[in-house]
C-alpha positions in Angstrom: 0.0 0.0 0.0 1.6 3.3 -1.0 2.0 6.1 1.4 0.4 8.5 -1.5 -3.5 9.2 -0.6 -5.8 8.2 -3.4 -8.4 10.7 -4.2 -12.3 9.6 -3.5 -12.7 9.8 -7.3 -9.9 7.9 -8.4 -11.1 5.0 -6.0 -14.6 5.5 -6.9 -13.6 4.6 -10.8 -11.6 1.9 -9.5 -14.7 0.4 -7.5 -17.1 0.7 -10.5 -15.1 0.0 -12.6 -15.3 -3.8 -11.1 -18.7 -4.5 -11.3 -19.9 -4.8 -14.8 -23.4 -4.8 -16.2 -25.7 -7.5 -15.0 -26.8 -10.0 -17.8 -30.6 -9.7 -19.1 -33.0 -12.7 -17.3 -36.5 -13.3 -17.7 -38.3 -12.7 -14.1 -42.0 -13.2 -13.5 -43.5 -9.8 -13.3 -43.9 -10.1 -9.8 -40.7 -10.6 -8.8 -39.4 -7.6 -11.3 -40.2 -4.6 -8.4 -37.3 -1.9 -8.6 -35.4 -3.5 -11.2 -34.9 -2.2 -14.3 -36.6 -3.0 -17.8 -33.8 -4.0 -20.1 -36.1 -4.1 -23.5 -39.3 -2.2 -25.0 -42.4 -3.6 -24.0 -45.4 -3.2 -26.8 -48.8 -4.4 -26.3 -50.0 -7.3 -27.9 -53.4 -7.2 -27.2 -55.5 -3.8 -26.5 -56.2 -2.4 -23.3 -59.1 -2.5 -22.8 -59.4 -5.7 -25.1 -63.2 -5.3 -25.5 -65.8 -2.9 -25.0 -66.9 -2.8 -21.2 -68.9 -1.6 -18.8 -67.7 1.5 -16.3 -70.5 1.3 -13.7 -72.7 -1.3 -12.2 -76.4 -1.0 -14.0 -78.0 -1.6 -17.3 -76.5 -1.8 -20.8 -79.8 0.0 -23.4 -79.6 2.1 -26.8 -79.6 5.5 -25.8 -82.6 6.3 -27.9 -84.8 3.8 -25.7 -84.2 6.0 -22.7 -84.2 9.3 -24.1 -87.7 10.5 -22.6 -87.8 9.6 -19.3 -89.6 8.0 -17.0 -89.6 4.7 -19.4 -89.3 0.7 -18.2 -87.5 -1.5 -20.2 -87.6 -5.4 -20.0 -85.0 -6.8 -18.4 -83.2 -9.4 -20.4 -80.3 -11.1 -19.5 -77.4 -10.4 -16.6 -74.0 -9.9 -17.7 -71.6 -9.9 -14.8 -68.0 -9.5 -15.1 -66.1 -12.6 -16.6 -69.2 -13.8 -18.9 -67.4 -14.8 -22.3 -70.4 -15.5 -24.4 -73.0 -12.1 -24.3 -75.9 -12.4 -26.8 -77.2 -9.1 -28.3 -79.0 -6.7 -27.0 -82.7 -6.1 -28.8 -84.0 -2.7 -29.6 -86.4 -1.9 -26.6 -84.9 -4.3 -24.1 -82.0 -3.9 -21.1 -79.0 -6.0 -20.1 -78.2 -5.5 -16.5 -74.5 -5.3 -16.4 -71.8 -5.3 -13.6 -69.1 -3.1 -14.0 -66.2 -4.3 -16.4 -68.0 -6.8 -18.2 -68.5 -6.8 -21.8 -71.6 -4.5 -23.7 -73.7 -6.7 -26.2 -73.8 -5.9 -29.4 -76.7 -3.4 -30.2 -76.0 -1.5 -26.7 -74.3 2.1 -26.7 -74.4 3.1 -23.4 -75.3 2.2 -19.8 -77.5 3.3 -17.4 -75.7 3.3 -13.9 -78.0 1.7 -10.8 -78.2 4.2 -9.3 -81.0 6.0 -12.3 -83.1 3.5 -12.1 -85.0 1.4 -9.5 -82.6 -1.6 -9.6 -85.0 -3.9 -11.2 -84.6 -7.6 -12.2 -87.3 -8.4 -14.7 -88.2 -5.3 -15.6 -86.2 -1.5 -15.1 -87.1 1.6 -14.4 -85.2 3.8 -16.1 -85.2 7.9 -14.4 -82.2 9.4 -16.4 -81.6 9.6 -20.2 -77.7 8.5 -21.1 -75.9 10.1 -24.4 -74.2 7.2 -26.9 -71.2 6.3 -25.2 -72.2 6.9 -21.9 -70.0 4.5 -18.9 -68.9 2.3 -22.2 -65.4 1.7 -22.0 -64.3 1.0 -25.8 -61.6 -1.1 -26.9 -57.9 0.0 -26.9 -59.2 3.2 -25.4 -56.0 3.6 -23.3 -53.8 1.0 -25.4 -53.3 -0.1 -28.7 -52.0 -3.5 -30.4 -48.7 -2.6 -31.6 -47.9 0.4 -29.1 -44.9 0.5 -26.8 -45.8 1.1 -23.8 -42.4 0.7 -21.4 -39.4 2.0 -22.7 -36.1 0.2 -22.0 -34.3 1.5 -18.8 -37.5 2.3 -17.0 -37.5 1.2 -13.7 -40.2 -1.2 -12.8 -42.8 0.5 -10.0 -46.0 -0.7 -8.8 -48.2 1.0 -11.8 -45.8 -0.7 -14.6 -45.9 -3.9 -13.1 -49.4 -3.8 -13.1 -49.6 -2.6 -16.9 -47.3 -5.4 -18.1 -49.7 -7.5 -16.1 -52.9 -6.1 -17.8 -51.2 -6.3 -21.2 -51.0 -10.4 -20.2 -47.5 -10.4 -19.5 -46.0 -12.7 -17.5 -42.3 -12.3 -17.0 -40.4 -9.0 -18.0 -36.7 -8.7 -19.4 -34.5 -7.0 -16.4 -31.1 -6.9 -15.5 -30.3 -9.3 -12.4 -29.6 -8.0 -9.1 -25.7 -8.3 -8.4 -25.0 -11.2 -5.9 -22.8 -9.5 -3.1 -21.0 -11.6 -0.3 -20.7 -9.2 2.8 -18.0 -11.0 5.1 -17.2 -9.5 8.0 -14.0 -10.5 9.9 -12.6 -10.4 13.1 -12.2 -12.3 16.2 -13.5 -10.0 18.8 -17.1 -10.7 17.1 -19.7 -12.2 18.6 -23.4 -12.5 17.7 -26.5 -11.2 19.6 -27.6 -12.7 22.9 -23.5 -13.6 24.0 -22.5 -12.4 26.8 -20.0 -10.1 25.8 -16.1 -10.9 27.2 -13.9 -8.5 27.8 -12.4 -7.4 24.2 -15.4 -8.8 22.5 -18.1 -6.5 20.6 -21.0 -7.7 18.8 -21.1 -7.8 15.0 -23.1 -4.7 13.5 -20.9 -4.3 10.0 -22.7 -7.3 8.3 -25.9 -6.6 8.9 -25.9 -3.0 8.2 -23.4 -3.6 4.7 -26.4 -6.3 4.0 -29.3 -4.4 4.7 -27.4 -1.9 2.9 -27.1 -3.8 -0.3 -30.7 -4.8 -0.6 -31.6 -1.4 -0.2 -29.3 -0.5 -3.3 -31.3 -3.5 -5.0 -29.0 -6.0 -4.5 -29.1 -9.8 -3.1 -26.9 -10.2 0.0 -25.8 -13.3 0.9 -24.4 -12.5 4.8 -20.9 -14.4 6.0 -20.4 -13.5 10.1 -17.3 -13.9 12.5 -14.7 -15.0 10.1 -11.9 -14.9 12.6 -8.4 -13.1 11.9 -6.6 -16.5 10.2 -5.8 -16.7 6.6 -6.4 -20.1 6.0 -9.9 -19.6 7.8 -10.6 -17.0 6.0 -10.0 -18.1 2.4 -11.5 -21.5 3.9 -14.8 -19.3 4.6 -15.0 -18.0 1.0 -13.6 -20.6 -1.1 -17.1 -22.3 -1.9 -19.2 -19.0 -2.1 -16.7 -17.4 -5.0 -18.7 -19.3 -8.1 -21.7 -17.7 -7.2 -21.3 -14.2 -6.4 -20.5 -10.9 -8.5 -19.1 -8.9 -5.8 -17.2 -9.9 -2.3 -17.4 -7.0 0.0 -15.4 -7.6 3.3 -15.3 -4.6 6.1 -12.4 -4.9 8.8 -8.8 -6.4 8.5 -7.3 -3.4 6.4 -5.6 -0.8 8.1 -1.6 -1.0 8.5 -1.2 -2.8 11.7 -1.0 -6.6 12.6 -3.8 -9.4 12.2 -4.9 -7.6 9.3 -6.6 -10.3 8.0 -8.0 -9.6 4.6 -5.0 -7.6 3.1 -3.2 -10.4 4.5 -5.6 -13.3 2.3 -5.6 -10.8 -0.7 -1.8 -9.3 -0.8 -0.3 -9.8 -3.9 -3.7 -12.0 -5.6 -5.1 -9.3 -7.8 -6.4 -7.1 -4.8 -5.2 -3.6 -4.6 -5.1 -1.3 -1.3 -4.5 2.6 -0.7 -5.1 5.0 1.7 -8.2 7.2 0.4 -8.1 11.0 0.8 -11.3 10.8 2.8 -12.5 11.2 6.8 -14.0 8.7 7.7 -12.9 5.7 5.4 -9.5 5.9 4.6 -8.0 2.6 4.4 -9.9 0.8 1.2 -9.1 -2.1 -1.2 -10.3 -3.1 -4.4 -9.6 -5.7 -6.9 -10.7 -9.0 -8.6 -9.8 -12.5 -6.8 -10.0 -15.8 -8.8 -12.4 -13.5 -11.2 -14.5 -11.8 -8.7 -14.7 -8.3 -8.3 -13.5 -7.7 -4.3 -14.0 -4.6 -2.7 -13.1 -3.9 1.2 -13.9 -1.5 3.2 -12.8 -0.7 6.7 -13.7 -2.4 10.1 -14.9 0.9 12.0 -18.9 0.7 11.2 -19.5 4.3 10.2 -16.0 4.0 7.9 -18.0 1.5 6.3 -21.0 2.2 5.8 -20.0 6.0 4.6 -17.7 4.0 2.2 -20.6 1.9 0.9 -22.6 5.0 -0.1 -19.5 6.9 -1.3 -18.1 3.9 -3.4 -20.6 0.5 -3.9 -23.9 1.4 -3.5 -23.4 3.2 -7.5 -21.4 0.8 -8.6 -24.3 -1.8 -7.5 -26.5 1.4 -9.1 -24.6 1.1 -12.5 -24.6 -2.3 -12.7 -28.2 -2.9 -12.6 -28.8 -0.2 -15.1 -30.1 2.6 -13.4 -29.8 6.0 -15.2 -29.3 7.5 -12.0 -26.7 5.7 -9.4 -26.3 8.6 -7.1 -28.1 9.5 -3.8 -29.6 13.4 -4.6 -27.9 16.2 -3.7 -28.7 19.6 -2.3 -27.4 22.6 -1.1 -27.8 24.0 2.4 -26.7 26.2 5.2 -24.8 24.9 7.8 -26.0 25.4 11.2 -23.0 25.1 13.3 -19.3 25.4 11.9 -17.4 22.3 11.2 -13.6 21.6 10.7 -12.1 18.9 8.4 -8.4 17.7 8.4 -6.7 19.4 4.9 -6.3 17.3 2.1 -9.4 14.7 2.7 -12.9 15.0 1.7 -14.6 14.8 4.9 -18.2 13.0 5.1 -20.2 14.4 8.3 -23.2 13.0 9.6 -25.6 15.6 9.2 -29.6 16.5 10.1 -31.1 18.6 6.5 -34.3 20.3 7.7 -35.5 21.7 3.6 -39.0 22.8 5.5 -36.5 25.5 7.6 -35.1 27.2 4.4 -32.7 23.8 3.8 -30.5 23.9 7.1 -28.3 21.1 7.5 -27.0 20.6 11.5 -24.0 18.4 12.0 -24.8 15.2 14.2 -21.6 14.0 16.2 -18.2 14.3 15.4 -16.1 13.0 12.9 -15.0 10.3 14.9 -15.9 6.8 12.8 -17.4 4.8 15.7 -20.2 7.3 16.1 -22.4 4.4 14.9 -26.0 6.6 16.6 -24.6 9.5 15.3 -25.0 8.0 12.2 -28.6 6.3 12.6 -30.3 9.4 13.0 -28.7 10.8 10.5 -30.4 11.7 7.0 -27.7 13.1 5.2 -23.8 13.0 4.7 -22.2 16.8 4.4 -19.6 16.8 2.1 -16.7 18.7 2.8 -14.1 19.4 0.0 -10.3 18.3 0.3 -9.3 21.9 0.1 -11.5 23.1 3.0 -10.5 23.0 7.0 -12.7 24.9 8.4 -16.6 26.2 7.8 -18.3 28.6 9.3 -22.1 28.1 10.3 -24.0 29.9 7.4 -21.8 28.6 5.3 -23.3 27.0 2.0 -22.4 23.2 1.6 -23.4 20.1 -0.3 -25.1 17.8 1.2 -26.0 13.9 0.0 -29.4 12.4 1.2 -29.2 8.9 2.1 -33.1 8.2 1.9 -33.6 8.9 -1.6 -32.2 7.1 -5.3 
């Protein structure tokens, strides 16, 4: 590892610059929420795909009700799902549930609530204009149109479409399969009583949670202990599977560091980033897989997720927008940040109090509830030491794309 800082960017190129694009899979339209449409979608059927009813009541020719009061014979009941609807005769009324098909003959209907509701024979109260609660055919679709671009990310309302249009799986890229590991051998897991040099494991869970709320599948490795052989042991039968390996711990410069001991000199790279908190990063490819690692202190590693593989994860997947938003606020308070790093503060942005942003904590990365109440990161430039409150400053929301 070179005593020379990398800059954020440079390592941020590196990182993506792992992951590549995910392949195209077929997904059942269910299972296609957040992900994003690799192909045009065109209808091949209308929408609707047959004339239907709006409202619950009776299907007639709007000359038969135009002078009103008038009683019509009541003919035959048409509920939603018939298939086979005879015509309707001159003089006569269908009653008619609401989306189910209008017989032939019938131009508009007559909602319930005009008429008395009868069975065999219908009062009708209310004359209807041709057209009248009829849904027609390919009113809001046509055969032939297209009606989900490529590279639209699949919501509730376009799920349902390509449902509606009788679609039952939808061309997407794949979520990237990430292997969070986190190592060392002061770990232990909830409900242990907690020795003395022992903390409980938070970096896995949060790095996983963090990953499926990128849109990824995490696949969650715990308490790898600081050995070599345990460690490569521990990830040996998981590599086949996985597009990324993300580790957090075993990376700084001094003894049992465990991971830049495993990945030394095997295709895995590791520098000092110009960054507060986060410094210590690697990145790389092992036996083919893309391997990113990211330091052991928890708020070190999740602000290097969100700075580094939550848009690489972004990219991959093929979202036209792989950043968290960005504003511009006034600090409350002044902050100071060491020269030469690009400091990442926890930070409060009120945008209902003219877009004030209040620093939470300190800098110090094992602020960990500093960080959970937290909705931003404020971004301070390597060139800066020292802000004043007032002072105008970017500020990167973390509950937002």
């Amino acid at each position: 590892m070179s005593n020379a800082l990398t800059r954020v960017a440079d390592h941020k190129a590196r990182v993506a610059g792992l992951v590549g694009m995910m392949p195209v899979v077929d997904l059942p339209v269910a299972d296609c929420l957040g992900l994003v449409l690799a192909e045009d979608v065109v209808a091949g059927v209308p929408l609707p795909p047959f004339d239907n009813s709006a409202m619950d009541g009776y299907a007639v020719r709007a000359a038969d009700v135009a002078a009103v009061p008038v009683r019509l014979p009541v003919v035959e009941d048409i509920p939603a799902g018939r298939t086979a609807v005879g015509p309707l005769a001159p003089g006569t009324a269908h009653r008619i549930m609401t989306g189910a098909p209008v017989p032939s003959g019938a131009d508009a209907v007559v909602q319930v609530e005009w008429t008395d509701g009868g069975t065999s024979e219908v009062r009708v109260d209310r004359p209807v204009v041709v057209g009248q609660n009829v849904r027609k055919m390919a009113d809001d679709v046509a055969v032939g149109t297209t009606v989900l671009d490529a590279g639209v990310v699949l919501g509730p309302a376009q799920l349902g479409l390509a449902a509606a249009l009788g679609f039952g799986s939808l061309p997407v890229r794949r979520r990237p399969r990430v292997l969070v590991l986190s190592t060392g051998s002061e770990l232990v897991g909830p409900g242990v009583a907690l020795e003395p040099g022992q903390i409980y494991e938070s970096n896995g869970v949060m790095l996983a949670a963090a990953v499926r709320e990128a849109g990824g599948e995490a696949e969650l490795l715990r308490f790898v202990p600081d050995d070599v052989e345990q460690f490569h042991a521990a990830i040996a039968p998981r590599l086949g599977s996985v597009d990324l390996l993300l580790t957090s711990g075993g990376v700084s410069a001094g003894a049992y560091e465990v991971v830049k001991d495993a990945f030394t000199g095997r295709g895995v790279e590791f520098t000092k980033v110009a960054m507060q908190p986060g410094g210590p990063q690697g990145a790389g490819r092992y036996q083919g897989v893309a391997v990113a690692t990211l330091p052991g202190n928890p708020v070190s590693a999740q602000v290097s997720f969100e700075v580094f593989i939550r848009p690489a994860l972004r990219a991959a997947m093929g979202f036209a927008q792989v950043e968290r938003p960005v504003a511009t606020a006034t600090l409350s308070a002044p902050v100071t940040s060491p020269a030469g790093r690009t400091q990442f503060r926890r930070g409060a942005y009120d945008p209902e109090s003219g877009r004030v942003v209040t620093p939470v904590g300190g800098p110090g990365s094992h602020l960990l509830s500093a960080l959970a109440i937290s909705n931003c990161l404020i971004e301070v430039p390597e060139d800066v030491t020292e802000l004043a409150a007032g002072a105008r400053v970017a500020v990167r929301l973390l509950h937002g794309e």
